[in-house]
N, C-alpha and C positions, 0 to 999 in steps of 0.2 A: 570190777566190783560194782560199779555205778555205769548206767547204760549211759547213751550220750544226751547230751542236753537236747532241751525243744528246738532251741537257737540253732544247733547245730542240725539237727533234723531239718528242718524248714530251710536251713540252706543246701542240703543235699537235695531236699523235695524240689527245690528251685532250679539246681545244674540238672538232676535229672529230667528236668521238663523243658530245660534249655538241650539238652543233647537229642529228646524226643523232637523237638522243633528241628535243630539240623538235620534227622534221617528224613524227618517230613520233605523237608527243603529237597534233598538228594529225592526222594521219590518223584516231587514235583520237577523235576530238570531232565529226568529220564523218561519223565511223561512228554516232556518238549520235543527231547529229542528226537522219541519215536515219530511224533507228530511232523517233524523236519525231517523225518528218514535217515538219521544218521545215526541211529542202531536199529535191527530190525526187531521183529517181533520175540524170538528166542531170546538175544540177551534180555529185551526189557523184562518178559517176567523170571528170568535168575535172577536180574538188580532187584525187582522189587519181591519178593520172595523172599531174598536177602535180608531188605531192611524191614520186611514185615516181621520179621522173628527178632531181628533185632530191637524194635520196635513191642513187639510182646512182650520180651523180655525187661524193657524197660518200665512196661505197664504192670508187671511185678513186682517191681522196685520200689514202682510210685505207689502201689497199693500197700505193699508193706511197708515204708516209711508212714504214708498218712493213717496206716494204723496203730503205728506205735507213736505217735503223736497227739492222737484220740487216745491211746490208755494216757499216758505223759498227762493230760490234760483233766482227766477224771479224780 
């Protein structure tokens, strides 16, 4: 009946920026790693291909959260 609060919004807009931060993390580790040679070129861009969609995807999230937080707001 009643969508969810702002409060509640803004803490999901928060773990969703916290979980975009740890794909970043994993992207920056498999960047090391190639740079140390300990995965070669192939796997590195399937990890990061990976977490680039998984990463889009959360960049949908965050957009439609901070838009329903701007109507909430109005």
């Amino acid at each position: 009946m009643f969508g969810p609060s702002a409060e509640r919004l803004e803490k999901k807009l928060k773990e969703l920026n916290a979980v975009k931060g740890e794909y970043r993390n994993d992207l920056e580790g498999a960047e090391k790693m190639l740079k140390r040679h300990e995965i070669d070129q192939s796997q590195y861009d399937r990890v990061k291909a990976r977490i680039e969609e998984h990463i889009e995807r959360l960049n949908e999230k965050i957009r439609e959260t901070r838009n329903q937080i701007a109507q909430m707001k109005k």
